[in-house]
N, C-alpha and C positions, 0 to 999 in steps of 0.2 A: 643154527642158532635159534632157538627159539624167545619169543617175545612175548608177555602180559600186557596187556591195555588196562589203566589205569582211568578211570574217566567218573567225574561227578556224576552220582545216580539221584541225590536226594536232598533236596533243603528244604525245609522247614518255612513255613510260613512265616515264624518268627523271625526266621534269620532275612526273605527278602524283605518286608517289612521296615527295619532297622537300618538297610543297607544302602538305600537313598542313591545317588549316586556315583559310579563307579570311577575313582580317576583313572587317569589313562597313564599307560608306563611311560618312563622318559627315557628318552635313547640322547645318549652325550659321546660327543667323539671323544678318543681316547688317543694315548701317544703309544698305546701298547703294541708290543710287535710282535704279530704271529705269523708263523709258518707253515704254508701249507706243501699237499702235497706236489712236485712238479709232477710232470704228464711221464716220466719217466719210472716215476716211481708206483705210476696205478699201473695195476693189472688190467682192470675191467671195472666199468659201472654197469649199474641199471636202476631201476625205478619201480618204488612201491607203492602204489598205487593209492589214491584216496577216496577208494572203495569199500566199503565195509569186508570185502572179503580179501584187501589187502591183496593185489593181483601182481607180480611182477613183470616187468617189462624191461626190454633188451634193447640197446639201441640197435640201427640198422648197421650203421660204422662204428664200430668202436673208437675205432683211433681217431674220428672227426670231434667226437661225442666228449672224449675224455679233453680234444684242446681246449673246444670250445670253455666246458665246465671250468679248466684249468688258469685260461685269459682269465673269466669269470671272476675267480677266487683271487689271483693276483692281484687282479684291478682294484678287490673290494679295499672298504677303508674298516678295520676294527673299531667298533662303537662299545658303550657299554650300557646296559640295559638295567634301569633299577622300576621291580613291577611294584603295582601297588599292594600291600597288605590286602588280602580281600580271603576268609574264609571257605571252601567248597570242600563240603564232605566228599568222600571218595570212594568208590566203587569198582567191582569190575567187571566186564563187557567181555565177548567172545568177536565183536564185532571193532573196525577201526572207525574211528571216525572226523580223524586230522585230516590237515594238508599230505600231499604228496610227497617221499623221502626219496634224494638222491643218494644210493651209497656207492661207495670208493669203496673199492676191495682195492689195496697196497700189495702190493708185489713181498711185503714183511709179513703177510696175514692178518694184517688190522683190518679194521673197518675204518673209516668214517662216513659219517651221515649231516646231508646237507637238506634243512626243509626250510619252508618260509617261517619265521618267528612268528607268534603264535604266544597268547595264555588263557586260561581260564576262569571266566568269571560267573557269577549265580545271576542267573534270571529266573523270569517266571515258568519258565518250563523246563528248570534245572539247572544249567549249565548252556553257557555258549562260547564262544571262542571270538578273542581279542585278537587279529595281525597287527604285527608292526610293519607297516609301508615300505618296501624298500629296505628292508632287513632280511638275513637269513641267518639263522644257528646252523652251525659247524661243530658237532659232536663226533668223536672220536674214543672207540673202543677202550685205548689204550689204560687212557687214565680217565674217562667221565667226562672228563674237563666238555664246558658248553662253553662256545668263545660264539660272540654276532658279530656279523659283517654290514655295513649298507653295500648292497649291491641290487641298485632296484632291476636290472636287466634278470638276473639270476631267479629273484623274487618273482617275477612276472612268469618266467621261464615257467618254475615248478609250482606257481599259485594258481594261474590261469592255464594247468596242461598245455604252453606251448608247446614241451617239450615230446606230445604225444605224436606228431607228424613224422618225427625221427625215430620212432622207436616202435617195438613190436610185442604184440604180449608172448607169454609164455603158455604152457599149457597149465599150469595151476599158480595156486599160492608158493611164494617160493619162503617166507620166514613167518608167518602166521603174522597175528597184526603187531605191527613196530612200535618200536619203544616209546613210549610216552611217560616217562618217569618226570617230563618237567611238571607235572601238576605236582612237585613233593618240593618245586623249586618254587613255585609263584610267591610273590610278598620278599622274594628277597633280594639280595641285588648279585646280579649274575652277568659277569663280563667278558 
């Protein structure tokens, strides 16, 4: 599978000028019911790295790796995430430059992808990047569909590389740099 990075290259003076400052997105709990994968139904994770050259990484035990993630996900609570309206022109990089993505390969040949939540906002040296605290996006091959969880344990995990102690690199890049198609989402409300 290959992947395009999507990433602000360029604003205009004009534009930060104007843009004063920036609100912060609101995360609201929601009664909504999602469903993840059980531990039975993954094949295999691993982890891509938030490296510019997007490094993959393996855990040491699989089957520890995939509970742990899996309590993780059960436990979370689905929030729904409304970002702020905010402009950034858009460019493309050969380089990553997000959080770290956990993917779920499914036993069905799906993917999904778990990272820290995350947007894009304009500063003065182009672009920077918004966390939401205790949030992660669950993106799934299937249908697109982005659903957020609070699960600050999870969030920490793959924000702060705890997750690197367990896990081992590979010898290259294993999907080039990973999706980043939410900069096409910011400003709207995504649950």
């Amino acid at each position: 599978m290959r992947y395009s990075l999507i990433i602000p290259v360029f604003i205009s003076a004009v534009m930060l000028a104007g843009c004063g400052t920036i609100p912060n997105a609101v995360v609201e709990p929601t009664n909504m019911s999602i469903k993840v994968p059980d531990k039975n139904a993954i094949k295999s994770v691993d982890i891509t790295s938030d490296s510019a050259s997007a490094m993959a990484y393996y855990p040491n035990d699989q089957g520890g790796a995939i509970s742990e993630v899996v309590t993780w996900l059960q436990n979370a609570t689905a929030v729904t995430v409304h970002f702020p309206k905010v402009h950034v022109q858009t460019g493309t990089s050969g380089g990553y430059t997000g959080p770290s993505i956990l993917n779920l390969h499914l036993k069905n040949e799906e993917l999904a992808e778990v990272l820290p939540g995350f947007y894009v906002i304009p500063s003065k040296h182009g672009y920077s990047y918004r966390y939401l605290d205790g949030i992660v996006e669950y993106k799934n091959s299937w249908d697109g569909t982005d659903v957020y969880f609070k699960s600050p344990s999870l969030y920490q995990w793959l924000k702060r590389d705890q997750w690197k102690s367990q896990f081992h690199m590979s010898g290259g890049v294993k999907y080039g740099p990973p999706i980043t198609e939410r900069f096409s989402v910011r400003g709207e409300t995504v649950a």
